[in-house]
PyMOL Python script that loads the backbone (N, CA, C, O; Angstrom):
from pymol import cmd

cmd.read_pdbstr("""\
ATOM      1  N   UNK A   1       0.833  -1.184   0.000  1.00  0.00           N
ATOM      2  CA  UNK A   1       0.000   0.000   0.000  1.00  0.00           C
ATOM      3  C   UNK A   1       0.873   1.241   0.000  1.00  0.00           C
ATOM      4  O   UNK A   1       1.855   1.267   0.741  1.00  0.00           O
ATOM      5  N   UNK A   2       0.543   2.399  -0.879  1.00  0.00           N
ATOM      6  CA  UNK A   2       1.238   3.309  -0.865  1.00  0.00           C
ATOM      7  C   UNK A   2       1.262   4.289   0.127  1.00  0.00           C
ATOM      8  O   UNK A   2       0.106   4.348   0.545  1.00  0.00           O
ATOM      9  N   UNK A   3       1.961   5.093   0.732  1.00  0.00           N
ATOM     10  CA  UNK A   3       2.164   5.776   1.949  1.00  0.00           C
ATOM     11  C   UNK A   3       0.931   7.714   1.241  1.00  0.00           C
ATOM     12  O   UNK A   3       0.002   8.370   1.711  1.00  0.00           O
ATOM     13  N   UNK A   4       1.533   7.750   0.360  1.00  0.00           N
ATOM     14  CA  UNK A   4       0.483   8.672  -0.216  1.00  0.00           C
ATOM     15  C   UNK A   4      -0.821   8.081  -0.685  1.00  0.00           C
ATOM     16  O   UNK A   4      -1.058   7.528  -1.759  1.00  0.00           O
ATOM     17  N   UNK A   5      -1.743   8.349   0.498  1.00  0.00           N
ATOM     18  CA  UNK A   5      -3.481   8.440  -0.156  1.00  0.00           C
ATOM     19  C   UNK A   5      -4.408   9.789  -0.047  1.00  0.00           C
ATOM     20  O   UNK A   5      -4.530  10.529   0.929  1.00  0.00           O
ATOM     21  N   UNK A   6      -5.032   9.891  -1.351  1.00  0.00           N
ATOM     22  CA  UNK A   6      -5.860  10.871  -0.486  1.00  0.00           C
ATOM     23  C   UNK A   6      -5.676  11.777  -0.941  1.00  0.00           C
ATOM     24  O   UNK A   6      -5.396  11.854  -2.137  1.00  0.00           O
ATOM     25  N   UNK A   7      -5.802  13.217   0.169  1.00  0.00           N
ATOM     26  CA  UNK A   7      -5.165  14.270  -0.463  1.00  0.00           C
ATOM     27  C   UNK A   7      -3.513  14.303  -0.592  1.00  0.00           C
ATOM     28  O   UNK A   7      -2.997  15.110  -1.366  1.00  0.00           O
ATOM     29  N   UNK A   8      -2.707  13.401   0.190  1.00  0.00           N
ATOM     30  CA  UNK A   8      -1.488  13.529  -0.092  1.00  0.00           C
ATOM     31  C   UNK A   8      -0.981  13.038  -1.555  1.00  0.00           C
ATOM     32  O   UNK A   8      -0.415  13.857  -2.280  1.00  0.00           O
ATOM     33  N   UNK A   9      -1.141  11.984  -1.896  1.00  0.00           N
ATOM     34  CA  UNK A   9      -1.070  11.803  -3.502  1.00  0.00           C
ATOM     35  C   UNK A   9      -1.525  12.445  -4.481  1.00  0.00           C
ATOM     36  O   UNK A   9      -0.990  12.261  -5.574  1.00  0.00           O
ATOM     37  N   UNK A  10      -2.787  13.500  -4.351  1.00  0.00           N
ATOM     38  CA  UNK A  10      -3.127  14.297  -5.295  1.00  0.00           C
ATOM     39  C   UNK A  10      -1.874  15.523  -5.149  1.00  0.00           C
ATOM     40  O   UNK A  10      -1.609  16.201  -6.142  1.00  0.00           O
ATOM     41  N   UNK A  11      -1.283  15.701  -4.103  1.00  0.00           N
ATOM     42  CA  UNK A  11      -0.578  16.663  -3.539  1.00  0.00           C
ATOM     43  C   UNK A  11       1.166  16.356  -4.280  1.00  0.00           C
ATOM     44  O   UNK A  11       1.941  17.083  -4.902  1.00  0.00           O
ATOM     45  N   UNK A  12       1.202  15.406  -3.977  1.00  0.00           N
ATOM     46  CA  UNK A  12       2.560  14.626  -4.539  1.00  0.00           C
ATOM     47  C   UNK A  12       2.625  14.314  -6.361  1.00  0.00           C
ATOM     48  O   UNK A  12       3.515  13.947  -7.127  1.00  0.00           O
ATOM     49  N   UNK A  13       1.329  14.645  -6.498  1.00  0.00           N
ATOM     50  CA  UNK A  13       0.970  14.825  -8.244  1.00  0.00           C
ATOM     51  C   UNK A  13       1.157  15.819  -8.918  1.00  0.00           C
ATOM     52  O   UNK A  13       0.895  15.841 -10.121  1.00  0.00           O
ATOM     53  N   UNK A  14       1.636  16.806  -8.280  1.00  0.00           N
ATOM     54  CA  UNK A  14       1.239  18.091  -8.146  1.00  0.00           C
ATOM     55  C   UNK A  14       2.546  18.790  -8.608  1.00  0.00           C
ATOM     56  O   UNK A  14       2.505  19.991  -8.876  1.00  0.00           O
ATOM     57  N   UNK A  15       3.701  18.093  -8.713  1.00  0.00           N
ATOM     58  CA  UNK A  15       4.743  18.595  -8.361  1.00  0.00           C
ATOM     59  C   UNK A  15       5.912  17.743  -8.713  1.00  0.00           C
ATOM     60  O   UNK A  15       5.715  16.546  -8.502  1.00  0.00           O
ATOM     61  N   UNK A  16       7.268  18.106  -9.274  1.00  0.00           N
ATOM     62  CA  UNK A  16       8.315  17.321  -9.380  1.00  0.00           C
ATOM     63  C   UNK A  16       8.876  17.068  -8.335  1.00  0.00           C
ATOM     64  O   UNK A  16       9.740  17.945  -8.346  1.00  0.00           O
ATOM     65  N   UNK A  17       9.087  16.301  -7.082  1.00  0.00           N
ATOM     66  CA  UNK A  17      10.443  16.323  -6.464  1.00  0.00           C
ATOM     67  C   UNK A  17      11.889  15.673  -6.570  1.00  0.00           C
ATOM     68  O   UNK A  17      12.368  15.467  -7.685  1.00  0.00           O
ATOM     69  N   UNK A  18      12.541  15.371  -5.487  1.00  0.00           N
ATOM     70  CA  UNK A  18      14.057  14.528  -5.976  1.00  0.00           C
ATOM     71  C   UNK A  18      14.132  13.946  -6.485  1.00  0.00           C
ATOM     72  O   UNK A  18      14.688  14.029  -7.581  1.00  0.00           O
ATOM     73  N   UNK A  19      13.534  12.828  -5.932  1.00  0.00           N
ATOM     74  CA  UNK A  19      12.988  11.551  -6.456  1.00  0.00           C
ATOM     75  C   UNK A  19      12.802  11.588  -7.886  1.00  0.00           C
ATOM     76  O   UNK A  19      13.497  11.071  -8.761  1.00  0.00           O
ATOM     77  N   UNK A  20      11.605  12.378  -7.999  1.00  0.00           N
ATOM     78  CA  UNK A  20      11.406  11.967  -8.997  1.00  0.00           C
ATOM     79  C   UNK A  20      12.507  12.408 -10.383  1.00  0.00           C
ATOM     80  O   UNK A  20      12.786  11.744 -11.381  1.00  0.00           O
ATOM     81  N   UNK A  21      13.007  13.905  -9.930  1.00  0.00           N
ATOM     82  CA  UNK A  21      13.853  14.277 -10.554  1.00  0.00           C
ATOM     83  C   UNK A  21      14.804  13.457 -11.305  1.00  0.00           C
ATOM     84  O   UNK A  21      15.119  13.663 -12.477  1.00  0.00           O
ATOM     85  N   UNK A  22      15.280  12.434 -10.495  1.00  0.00           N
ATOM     86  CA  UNK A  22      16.150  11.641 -10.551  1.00  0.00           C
ATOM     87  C   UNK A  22      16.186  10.584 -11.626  1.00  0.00           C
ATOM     88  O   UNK A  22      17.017  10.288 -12.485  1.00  0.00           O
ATOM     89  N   UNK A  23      14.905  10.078 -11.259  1.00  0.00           N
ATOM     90  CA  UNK A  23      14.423   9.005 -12.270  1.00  0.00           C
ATOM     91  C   UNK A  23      13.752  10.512 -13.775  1.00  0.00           C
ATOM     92  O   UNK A  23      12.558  10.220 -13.711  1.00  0.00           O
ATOM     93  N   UNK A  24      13.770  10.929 -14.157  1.00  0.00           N
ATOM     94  CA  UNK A  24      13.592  11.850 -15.112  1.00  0.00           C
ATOM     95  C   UNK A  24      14.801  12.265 -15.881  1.00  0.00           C
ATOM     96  O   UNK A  24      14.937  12.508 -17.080  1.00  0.00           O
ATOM     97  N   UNK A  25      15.738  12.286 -14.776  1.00  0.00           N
ATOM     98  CA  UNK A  25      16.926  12.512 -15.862  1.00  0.00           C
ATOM     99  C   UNK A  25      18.120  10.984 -15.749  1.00  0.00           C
ATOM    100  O   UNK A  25      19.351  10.993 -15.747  1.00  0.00           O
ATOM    101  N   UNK A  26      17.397  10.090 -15.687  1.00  0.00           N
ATOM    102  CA  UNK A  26      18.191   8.748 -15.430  1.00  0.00           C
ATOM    103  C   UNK A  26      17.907   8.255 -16.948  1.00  0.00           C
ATOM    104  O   UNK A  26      17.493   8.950 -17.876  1.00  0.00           O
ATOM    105  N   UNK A  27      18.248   6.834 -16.963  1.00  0.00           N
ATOM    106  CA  UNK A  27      17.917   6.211 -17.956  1.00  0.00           C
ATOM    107  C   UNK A  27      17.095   4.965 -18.112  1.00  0.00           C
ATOM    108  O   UNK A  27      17.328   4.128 -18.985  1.00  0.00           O
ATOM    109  N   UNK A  28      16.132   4.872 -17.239  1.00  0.00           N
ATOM    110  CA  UNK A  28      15.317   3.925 -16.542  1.00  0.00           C
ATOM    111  C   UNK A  28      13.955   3.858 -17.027  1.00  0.00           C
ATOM    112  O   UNK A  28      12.970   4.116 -16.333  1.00  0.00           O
ATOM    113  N   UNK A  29      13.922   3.362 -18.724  1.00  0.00           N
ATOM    114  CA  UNK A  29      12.655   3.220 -19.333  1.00  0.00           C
ATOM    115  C   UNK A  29      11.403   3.011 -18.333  1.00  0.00           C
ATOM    116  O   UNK A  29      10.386   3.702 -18.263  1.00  0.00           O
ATOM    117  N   UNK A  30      11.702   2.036 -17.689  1.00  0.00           N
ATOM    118  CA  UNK A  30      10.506   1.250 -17.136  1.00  0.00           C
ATOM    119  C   UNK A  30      10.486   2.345 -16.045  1.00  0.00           C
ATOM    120  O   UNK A  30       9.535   3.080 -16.312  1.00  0.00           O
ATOM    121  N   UNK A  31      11.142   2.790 -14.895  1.00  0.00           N
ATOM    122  CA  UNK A  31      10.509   3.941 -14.206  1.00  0.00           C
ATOM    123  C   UNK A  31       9.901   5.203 -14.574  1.00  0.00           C
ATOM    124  O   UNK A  31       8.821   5.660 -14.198  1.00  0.00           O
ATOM    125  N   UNK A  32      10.569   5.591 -15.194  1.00  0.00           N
ATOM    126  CA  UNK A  32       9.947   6.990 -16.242  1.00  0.00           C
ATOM    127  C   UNK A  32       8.927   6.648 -16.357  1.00  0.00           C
ATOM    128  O   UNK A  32       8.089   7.144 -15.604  1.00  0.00           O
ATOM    129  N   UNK A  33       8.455   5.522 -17.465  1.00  0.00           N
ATOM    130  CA  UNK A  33       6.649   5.287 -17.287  1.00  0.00           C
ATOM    131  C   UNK A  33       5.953   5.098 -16.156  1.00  0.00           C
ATOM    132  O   UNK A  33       4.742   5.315 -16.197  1.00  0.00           O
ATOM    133  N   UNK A  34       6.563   4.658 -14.925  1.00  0.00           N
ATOM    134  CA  UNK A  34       5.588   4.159 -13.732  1.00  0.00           C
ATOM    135  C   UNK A  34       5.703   5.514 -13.177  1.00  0.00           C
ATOM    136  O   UNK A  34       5.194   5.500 -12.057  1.00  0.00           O
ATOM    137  N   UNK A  35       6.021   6.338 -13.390  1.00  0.00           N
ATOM    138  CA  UNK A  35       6.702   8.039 -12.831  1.00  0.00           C
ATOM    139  C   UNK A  35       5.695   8.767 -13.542  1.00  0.00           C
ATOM    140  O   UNK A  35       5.213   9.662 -12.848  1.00  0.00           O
ATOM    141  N   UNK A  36       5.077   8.654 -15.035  1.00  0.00           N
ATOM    142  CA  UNK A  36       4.397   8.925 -15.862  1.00  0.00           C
ATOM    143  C   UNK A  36       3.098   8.417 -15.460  1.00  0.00           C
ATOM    144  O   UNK A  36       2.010   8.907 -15.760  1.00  0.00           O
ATOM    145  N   UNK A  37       3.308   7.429 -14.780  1.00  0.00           N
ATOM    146  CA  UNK A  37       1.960   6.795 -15.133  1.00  0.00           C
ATOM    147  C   UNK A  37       1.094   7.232 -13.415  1.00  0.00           C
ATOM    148  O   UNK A  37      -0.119   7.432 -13.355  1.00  0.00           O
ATOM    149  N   UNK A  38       1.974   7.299 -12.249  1.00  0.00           N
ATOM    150  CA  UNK A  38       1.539   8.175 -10.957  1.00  0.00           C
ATOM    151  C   UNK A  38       1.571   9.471 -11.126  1.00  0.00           C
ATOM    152  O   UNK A  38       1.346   9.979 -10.028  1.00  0.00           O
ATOM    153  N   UNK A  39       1.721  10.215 -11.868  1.00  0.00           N
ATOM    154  CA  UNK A  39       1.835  11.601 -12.258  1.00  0.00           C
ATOM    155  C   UNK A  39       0.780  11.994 -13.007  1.00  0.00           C
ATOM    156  O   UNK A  39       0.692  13.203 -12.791  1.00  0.00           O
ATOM    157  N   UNK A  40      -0.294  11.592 -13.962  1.00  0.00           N
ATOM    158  CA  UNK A  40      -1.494  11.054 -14.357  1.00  0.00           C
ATOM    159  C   UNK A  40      -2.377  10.184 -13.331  1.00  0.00           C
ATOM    160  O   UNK A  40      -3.539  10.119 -13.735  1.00  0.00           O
ATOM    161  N   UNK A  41      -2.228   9.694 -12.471  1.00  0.00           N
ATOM    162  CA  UNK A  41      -3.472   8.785 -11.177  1.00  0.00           C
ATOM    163  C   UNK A  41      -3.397   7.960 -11.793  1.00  0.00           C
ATOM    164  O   UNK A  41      -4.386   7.252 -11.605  1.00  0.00           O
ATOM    165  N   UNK A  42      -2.606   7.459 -12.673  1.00  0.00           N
ATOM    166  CA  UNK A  42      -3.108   6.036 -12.941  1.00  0.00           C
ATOM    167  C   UNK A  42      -2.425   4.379 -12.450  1.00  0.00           C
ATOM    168  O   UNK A  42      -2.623   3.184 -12.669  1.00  0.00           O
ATOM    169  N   UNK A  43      -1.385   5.422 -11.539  1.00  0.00           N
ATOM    170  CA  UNK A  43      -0.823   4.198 -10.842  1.00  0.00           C
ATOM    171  C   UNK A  43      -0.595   4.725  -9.256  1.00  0.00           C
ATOM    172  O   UNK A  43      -0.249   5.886  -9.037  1.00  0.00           O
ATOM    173  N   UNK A  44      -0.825   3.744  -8.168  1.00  0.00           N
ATOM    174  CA  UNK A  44      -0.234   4.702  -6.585  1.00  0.00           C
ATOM    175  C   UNK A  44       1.367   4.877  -7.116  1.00  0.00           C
ATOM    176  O   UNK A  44       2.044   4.168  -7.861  1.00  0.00           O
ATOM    177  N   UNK A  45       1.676   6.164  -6.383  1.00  0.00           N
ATOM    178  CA  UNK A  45       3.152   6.213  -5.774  1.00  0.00           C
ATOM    179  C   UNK A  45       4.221   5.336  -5.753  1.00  0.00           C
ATOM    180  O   UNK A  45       4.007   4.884  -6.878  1.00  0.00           O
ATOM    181  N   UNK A  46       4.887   4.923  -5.501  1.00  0.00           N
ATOM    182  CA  UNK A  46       5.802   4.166  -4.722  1.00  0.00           C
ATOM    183  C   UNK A  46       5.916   4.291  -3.266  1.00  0.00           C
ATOM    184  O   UNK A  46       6.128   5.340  -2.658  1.00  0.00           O
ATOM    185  N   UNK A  47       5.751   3.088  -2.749  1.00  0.00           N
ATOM    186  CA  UNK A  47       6.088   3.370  -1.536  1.00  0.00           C
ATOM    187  C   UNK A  47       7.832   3.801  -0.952  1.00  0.00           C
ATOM    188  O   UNK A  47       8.584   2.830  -0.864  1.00  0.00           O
ATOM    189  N   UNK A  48       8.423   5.182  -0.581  1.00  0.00           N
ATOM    190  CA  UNK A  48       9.789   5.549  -0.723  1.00  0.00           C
ATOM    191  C   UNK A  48      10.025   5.474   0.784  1.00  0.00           C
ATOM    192  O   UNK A  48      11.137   5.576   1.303  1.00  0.00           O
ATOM    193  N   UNK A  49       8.524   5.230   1.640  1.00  0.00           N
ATOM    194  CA  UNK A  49       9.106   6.070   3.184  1.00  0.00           C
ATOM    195  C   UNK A  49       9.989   4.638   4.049  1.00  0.00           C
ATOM    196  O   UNK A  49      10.551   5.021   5.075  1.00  0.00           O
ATOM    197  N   UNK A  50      10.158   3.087   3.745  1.00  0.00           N
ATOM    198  CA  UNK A  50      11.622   2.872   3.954  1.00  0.00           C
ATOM    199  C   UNK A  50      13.076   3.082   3.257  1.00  0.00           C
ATOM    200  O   UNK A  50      14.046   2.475   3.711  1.00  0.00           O
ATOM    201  N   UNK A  51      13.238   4.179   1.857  1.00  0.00           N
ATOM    202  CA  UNK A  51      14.074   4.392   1.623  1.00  0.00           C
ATOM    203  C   UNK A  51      14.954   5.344   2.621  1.00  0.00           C
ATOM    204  O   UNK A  51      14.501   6.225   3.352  1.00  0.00           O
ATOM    205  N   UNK A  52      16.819   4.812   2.421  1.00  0.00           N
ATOM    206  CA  UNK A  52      17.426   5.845   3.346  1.00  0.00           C
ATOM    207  C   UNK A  52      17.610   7.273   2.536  1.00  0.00           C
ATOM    208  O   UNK A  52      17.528   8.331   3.160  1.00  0.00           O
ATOM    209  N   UNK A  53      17.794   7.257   1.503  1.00  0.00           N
ATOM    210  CA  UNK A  53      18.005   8.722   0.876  1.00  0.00           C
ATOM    211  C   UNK A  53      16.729   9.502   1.276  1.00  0.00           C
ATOM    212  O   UNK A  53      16.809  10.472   2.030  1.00  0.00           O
ATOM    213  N   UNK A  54      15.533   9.067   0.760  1.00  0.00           N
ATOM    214  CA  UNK A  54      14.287   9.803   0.999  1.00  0.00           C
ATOM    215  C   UNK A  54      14.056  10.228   2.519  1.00  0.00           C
ATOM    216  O   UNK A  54      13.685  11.377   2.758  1.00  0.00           O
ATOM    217  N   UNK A  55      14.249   9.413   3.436  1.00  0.00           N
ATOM    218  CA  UNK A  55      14.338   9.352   4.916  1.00  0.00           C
ATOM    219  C   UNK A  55      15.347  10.564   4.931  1.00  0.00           C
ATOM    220  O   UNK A  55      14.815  11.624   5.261  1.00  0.00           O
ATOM    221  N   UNK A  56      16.672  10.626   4.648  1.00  0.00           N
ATOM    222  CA  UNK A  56      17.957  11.626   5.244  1.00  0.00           C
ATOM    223  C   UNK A  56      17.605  12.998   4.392  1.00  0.00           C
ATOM    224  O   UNK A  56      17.933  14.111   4.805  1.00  0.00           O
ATOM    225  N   UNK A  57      16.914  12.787   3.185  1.00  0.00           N
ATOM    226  CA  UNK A  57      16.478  14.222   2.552  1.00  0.00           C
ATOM    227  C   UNK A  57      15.275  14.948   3.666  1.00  0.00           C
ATOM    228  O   UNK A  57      15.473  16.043   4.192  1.00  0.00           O
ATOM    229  N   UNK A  58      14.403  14.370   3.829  1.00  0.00           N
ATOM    230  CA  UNK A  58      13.127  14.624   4.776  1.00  0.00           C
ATOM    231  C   UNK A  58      13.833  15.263   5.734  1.00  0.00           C
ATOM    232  O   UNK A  58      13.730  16.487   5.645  1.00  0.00           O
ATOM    233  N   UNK A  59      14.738  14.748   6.910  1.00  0.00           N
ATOM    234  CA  UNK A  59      15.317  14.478   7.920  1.00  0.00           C
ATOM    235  C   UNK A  59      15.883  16.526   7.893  1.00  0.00           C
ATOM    236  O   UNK A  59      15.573  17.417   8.683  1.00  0.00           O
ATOM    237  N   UNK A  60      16.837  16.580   6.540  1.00  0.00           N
ATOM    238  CA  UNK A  60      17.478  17.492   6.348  1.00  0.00           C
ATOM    239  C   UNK A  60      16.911  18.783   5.380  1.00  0.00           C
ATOM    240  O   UNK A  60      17.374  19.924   5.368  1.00  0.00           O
ATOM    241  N   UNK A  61      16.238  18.473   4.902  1.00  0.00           N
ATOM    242  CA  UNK A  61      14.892  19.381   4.274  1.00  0.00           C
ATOM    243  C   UNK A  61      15.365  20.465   4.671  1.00  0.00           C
ATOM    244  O   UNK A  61      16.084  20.977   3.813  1.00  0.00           O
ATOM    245  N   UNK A  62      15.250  21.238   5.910  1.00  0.00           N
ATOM    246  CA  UNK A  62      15.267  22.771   6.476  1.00  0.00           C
ATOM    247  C   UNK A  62      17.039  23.548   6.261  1.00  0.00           C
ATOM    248  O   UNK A  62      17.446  24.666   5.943  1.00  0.00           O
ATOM    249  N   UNK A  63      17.637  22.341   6.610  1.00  0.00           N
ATOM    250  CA  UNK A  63      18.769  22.739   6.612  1.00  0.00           C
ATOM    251  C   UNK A  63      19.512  22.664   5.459  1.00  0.00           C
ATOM    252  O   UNK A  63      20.586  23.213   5.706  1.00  0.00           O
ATOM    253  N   UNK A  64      19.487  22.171   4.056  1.00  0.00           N
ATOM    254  CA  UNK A  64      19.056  21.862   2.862  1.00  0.00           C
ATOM    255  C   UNK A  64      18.817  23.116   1.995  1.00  0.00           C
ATOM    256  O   UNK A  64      19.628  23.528   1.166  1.00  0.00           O
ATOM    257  N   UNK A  65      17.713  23.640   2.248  1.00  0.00           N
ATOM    258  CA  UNK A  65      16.702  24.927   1.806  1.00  0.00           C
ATOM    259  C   UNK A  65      17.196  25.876   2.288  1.00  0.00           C
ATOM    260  O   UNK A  65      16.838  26.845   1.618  1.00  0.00           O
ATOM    261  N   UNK A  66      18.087  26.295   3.408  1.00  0.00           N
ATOM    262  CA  UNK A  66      18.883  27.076   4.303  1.00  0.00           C
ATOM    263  C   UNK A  66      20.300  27.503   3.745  1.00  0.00           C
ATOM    264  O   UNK A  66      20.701  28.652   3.555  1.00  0.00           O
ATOM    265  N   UNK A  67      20.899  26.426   3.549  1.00  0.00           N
ATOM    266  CA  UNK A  67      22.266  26.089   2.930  1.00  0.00           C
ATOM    267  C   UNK A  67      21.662  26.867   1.471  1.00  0.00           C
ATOM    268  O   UNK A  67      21.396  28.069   1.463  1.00  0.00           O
ATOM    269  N   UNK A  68      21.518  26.092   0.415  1.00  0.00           N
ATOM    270  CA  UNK A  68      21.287  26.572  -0.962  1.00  0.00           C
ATOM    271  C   UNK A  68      20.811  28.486  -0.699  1.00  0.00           C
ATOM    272  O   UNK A  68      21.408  29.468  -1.138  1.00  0.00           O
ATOM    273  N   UNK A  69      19.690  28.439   0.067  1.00  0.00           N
ATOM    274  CA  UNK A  69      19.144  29.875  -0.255  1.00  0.00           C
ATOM    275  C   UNK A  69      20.342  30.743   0.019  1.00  0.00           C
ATOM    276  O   UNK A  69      20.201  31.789  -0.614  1.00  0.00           O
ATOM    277  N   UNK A  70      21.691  30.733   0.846  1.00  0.00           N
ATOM    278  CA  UNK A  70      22.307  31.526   1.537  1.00  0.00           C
ATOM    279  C   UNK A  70      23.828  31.153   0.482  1.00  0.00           C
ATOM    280  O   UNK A  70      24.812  31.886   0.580  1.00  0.00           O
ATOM    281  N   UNK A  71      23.818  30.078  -0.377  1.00  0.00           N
ATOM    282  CA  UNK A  71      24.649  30.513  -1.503  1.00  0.00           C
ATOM    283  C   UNK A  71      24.214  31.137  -2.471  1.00  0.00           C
ATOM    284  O   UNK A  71      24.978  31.689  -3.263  1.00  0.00           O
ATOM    285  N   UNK A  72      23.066  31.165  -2.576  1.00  0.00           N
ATOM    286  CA  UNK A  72      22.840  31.373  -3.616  1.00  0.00           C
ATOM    287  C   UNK A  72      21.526  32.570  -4.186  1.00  0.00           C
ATOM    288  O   UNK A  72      21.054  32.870  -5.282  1.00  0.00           O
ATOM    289  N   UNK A  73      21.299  32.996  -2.773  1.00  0.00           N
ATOM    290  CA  UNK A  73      20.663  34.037  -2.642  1.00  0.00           C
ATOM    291  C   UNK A  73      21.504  35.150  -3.507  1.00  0.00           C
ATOM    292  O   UNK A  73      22.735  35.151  -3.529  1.00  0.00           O
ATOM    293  N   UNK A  74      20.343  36.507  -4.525  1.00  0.00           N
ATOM    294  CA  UNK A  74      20.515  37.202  -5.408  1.00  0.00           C
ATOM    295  C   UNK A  74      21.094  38.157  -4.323  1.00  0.00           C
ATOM    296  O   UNK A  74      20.538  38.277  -3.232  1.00  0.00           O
ATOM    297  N   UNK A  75      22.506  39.000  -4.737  1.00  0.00           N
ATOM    298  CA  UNK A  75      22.742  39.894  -4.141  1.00  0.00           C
ATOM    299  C   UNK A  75      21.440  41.550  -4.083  1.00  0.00           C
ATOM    300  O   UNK A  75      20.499  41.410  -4.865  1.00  0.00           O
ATOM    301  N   UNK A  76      21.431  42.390  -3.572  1.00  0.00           N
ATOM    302  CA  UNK A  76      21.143  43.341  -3.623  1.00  0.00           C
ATOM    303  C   UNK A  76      20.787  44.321  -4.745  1.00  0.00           C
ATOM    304  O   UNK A  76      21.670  44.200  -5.594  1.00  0.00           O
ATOM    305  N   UNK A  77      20.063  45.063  -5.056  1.00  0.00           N
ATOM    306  CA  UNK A  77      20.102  45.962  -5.933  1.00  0.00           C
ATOM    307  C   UNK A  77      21.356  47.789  -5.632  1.00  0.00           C
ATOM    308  O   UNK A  77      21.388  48.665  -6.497  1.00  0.00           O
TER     309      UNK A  77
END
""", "prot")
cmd.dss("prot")
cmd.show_as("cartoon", "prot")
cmd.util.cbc("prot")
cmd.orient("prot")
């Protein structure tokens, strides 16, 4: 059973993340379509929440979004 039901999978439809990023610029015929094919409702999710990457991204999320914005924040006018 997939960990997204509900409104969270319409929510997770909604949007590119790592994950999926990943498999988008990989070379993984057969995921791309199952990536294609939950991105359209026509398949659940994957279940990712025992993966460790997905787990240590979650984990680090704030500090992540923190880091990047503060390199890379636009200087001043």
């Amino acid at each position: 059973m997939s960990r997204f039901t509900g409104v969270g999978a319409l929510s997770r439809r909604s949007f590119v993340g790592g994950s999926d990023t990943r498999i988008i610029m990989g070379n993984d015929e057969a995921a791309l379509i199952r990536l294609w094919r939950e991105k359209r409702g026509e398949a659940d999710p994957q279940d990712l929440s025992g993966n460790l990457i997905v787990q240590l991204g979650s984990a680090t999320e704030e500090l992540n979004r923190s880091w990047y914005e503060a390199q890379y924040r636009p200087s001043g006018p």
